[in-house]
MOPAC internal coordinates of N, CA, C and O (Angstrom, degrees):
PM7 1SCF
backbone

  N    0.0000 0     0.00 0     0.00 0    0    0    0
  C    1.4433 1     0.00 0     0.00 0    1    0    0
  C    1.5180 1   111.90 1     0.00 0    2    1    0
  O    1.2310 1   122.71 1  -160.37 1    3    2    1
  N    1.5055 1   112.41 1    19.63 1    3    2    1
  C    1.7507 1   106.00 1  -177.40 1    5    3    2
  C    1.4526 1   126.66 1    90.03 1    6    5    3
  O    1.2310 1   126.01 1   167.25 1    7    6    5
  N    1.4940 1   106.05 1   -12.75 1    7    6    5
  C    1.4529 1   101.90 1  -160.41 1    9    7    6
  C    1.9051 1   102.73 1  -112.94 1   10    9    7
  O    1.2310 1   127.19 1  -143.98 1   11   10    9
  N    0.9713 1   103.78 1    36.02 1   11   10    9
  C    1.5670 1    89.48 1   171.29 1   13   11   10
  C    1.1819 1   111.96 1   -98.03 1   14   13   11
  O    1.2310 1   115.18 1   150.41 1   15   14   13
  N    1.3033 1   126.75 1   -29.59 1   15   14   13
  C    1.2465 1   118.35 1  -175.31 1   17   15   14
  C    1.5739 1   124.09 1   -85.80 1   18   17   15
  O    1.2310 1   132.00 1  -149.59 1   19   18   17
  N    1.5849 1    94.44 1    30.41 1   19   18   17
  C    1.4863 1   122.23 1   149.45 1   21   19   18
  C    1.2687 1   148.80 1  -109.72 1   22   21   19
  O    1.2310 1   134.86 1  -171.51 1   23   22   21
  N    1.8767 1    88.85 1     8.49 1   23   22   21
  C    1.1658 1   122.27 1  -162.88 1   25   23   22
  C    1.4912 1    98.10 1  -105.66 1   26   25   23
  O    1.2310 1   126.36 1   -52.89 1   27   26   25
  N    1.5092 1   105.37 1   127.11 1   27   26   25
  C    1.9367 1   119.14 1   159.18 1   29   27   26
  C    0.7461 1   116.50 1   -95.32 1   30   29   27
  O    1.2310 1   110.05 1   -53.07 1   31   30   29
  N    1.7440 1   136.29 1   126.93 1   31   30   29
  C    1.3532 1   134.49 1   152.92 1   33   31   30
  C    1.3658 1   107.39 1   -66.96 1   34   33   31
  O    1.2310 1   127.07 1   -48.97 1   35   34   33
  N    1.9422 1   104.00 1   131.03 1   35   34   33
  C    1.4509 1   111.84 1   158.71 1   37   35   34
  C    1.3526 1   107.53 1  -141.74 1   38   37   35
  O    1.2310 1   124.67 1   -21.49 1   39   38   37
  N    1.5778 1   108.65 1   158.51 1   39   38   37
  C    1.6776 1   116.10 1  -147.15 1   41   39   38
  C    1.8662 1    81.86 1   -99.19 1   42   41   39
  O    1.2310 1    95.55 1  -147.77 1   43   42   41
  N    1.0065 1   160.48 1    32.23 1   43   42   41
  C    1.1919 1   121.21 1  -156.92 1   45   43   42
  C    1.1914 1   150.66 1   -16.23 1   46   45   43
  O    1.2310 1   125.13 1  -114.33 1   47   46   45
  N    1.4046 1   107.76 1    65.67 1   47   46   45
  C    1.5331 1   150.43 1  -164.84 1   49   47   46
  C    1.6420 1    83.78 1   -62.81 1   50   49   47
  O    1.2310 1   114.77 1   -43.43 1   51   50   49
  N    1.4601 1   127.51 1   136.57 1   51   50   49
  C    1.3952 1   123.56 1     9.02 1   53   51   50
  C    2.0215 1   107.96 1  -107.81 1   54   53   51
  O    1.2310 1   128.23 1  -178.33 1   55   54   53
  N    1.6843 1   101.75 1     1.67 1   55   54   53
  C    1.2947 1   119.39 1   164.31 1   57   55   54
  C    1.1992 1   110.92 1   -22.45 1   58   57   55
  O    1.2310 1   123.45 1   102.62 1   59   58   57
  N    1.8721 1   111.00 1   -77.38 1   59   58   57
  C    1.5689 1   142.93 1  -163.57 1   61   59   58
  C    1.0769 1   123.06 1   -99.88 1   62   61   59
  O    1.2310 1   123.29 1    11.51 1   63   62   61
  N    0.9316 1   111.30 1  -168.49 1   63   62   61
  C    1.8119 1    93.91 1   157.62 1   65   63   62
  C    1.5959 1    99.22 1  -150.07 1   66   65   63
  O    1.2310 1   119.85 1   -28.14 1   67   66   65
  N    1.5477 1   117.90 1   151.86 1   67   66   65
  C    1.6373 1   126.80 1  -177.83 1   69   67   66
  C    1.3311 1    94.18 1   -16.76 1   70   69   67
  O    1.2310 1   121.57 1    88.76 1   71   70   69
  N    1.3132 1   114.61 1   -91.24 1   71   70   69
  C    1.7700 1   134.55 1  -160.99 1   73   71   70
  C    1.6868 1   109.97 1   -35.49 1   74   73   71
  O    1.2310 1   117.44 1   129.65 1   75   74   73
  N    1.4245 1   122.47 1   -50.35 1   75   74   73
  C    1.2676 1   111.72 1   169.52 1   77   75   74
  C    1.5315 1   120.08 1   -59.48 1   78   77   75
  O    1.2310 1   120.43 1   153.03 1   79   78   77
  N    1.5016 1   116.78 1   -26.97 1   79   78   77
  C    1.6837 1   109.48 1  -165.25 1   81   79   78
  C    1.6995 1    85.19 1   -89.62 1   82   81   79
  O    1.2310 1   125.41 1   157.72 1   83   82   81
  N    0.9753 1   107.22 1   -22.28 1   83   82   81
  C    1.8701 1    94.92 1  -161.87 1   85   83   82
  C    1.9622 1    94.29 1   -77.68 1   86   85   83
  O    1.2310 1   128.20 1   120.66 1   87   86   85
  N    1.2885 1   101.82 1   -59.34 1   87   86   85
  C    1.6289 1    88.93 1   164.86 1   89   87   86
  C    2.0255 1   124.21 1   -49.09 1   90   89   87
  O    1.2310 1   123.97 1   152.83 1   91   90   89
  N    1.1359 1   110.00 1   -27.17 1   91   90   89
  C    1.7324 1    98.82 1   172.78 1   93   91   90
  C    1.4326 1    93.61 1   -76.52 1   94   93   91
  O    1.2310 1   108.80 1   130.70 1   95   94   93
  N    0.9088 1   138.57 1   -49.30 1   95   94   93
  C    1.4935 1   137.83 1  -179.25 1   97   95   94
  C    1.7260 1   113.23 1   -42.23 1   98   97   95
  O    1.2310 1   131.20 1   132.26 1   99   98   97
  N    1.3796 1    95.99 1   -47.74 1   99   98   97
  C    1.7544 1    79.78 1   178.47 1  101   99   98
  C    1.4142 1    96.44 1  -104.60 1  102  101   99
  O    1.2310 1   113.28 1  -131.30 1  103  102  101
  N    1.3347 1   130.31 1    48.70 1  103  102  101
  C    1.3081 1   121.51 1   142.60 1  105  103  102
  C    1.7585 1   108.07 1  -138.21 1  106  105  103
  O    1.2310 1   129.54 1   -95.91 1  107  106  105
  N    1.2633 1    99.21 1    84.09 1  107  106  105
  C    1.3422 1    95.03 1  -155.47 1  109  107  106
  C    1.9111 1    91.62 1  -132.74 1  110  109  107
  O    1.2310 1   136.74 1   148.47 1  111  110  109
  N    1.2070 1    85.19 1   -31.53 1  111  110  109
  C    2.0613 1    81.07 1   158.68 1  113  111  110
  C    1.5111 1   115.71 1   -80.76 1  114  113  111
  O    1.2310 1   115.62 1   158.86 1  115  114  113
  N    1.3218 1   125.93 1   -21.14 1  115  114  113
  C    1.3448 1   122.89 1  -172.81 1  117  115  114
  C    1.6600 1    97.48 1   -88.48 1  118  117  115
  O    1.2310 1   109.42 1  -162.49 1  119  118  117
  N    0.9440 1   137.44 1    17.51 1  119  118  117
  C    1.2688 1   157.02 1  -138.96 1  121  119  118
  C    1.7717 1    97.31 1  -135.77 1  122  121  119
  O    1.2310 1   126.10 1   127.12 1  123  122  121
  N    1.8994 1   105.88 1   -52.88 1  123  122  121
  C    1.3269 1   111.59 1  -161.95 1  125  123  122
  C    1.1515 1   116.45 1   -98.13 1  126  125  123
  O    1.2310 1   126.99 1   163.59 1  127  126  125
  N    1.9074 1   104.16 1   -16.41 1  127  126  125
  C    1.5111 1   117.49 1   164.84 1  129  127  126
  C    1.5929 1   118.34 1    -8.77 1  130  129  127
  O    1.2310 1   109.21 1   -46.54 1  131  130  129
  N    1.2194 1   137.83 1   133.46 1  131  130  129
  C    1.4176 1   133.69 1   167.49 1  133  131  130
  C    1.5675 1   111.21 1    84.28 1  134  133  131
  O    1.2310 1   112.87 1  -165.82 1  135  134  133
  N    1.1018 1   131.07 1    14.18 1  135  134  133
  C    1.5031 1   138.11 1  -141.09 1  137  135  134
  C    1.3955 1    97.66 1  -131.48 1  138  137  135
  O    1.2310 1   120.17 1   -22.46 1  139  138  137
  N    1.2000 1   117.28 1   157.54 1  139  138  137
  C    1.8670 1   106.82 1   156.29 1  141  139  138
  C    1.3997 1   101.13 1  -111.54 1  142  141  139
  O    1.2310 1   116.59 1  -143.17 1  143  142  141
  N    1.4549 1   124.09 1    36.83 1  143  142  141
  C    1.9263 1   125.94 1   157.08 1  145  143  142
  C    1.8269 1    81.59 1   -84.95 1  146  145  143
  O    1.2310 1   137.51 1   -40.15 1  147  146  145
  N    1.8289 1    83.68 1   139.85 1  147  146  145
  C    1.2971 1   105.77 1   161.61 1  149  147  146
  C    1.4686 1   136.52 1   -77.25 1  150  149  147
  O    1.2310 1   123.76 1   -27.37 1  151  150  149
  N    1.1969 1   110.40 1   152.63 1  151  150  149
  C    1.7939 1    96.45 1   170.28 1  153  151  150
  C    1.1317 1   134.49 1   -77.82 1  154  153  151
  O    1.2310 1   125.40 1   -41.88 1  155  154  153
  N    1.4618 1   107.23 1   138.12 1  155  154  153
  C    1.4814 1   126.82 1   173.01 1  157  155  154
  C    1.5825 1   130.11 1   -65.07 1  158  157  155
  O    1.2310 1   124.96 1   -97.40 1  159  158  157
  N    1.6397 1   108.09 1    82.60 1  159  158  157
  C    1.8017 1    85.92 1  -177.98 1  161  159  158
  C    1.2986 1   136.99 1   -37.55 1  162  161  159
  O    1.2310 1   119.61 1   -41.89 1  163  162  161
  N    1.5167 1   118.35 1   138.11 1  163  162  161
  C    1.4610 1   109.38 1   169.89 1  165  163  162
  C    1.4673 1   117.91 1   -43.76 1  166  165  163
  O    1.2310 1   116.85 1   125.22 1  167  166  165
  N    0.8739 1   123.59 1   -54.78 1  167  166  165
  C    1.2522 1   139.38 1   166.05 1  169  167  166
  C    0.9308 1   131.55 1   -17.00 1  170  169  167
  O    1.2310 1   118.72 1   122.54 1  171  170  169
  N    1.6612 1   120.04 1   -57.46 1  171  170  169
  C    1.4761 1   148.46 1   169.02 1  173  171  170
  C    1.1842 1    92.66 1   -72.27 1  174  173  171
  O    1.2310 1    93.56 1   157.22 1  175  174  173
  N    1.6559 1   163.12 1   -22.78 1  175  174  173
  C    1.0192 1   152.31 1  -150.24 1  177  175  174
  C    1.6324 1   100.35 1  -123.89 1  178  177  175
  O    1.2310 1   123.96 1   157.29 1  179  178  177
  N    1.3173 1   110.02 1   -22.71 1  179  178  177
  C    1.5293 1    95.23 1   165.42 1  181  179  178
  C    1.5070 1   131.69 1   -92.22 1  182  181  179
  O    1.2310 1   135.75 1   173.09 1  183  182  181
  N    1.8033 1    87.13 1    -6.91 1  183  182  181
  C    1.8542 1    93.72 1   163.36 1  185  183  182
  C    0.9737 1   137.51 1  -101.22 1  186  185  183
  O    1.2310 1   127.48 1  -177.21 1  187  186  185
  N    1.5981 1   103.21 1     2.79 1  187  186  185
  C    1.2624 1   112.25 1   140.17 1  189  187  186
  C    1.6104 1   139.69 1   -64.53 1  190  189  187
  O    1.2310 1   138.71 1   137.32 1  191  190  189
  N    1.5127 1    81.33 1   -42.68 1  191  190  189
  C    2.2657 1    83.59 1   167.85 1  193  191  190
  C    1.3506 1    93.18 1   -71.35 1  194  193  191
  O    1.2310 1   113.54 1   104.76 1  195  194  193
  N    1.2069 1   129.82 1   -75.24 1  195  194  193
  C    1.5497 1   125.85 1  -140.13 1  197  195  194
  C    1.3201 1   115.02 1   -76.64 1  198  197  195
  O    1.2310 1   126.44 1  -171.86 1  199  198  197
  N    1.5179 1   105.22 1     8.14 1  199  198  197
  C    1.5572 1    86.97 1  -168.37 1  201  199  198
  C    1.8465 1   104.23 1   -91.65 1  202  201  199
  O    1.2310 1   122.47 1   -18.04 1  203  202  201
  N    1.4825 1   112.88 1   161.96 1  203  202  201
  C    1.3950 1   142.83 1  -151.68 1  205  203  202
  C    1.5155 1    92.88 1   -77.13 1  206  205  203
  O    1.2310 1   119.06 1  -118.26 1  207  206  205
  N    1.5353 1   119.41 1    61.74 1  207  206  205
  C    1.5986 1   114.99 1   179.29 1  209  207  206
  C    1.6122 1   102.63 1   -62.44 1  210  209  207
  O    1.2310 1   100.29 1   140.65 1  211  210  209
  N    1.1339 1   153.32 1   -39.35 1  211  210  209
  C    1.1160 1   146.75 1  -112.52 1  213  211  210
  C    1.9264 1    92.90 1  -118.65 1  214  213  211
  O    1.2310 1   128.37 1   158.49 1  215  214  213
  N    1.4973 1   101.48 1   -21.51 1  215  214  213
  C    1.9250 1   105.12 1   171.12 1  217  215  214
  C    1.5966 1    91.88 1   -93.88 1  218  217  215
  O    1.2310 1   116.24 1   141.90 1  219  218  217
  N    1.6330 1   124.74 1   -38.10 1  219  218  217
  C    1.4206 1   126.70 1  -172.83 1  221  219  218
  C    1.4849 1   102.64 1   -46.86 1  222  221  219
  O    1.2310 1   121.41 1   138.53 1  223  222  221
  N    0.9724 1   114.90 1   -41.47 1  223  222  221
  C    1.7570 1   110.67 1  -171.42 1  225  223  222
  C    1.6225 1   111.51 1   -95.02 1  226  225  223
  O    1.2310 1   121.25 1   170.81 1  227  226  225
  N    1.1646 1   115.22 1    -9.19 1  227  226  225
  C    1.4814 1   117.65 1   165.21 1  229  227  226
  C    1.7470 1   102.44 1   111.93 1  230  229  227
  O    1.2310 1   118.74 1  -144.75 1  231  230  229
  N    0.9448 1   120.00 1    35.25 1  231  230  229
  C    1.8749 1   121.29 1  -144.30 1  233  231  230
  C    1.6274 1   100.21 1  -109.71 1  234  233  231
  O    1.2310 1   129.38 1   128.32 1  235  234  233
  N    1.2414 1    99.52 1   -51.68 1  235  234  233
  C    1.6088 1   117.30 1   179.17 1  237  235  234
  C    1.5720 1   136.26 1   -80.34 1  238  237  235
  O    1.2310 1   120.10 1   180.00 1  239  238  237

């Protein structure tokens, strides 16, 4: 629907840690299985982790 690339990944550090939220993250359609929520491209879900938040906010 357009809106991920309004989307920040955050780990809720010191709860989790990165690696666990980034793995619920890419299992987040197997999650929606059985549902009428749509699927999440891989794709869209890795630009959400990887993307360059830290220039996104003006920081870098």
């Amino acid at each position: 629907h357009g809106v991920t690339d309004k989307l920040l990944f955050g780990s809720d550090f010191p709860y989790t840690s990165a690696s666990e939220c980034i793995e619920a993250l890419y299992s987040i359609n197997q999650i929606a299985q059985g549902t009428n929520l749509p699927v999440v491209p891989r794709e869209a879900l890795r630009g959400i982790v990887e993307r360059d938040t830290l220039a996104l906010l003006g920081l870098a």
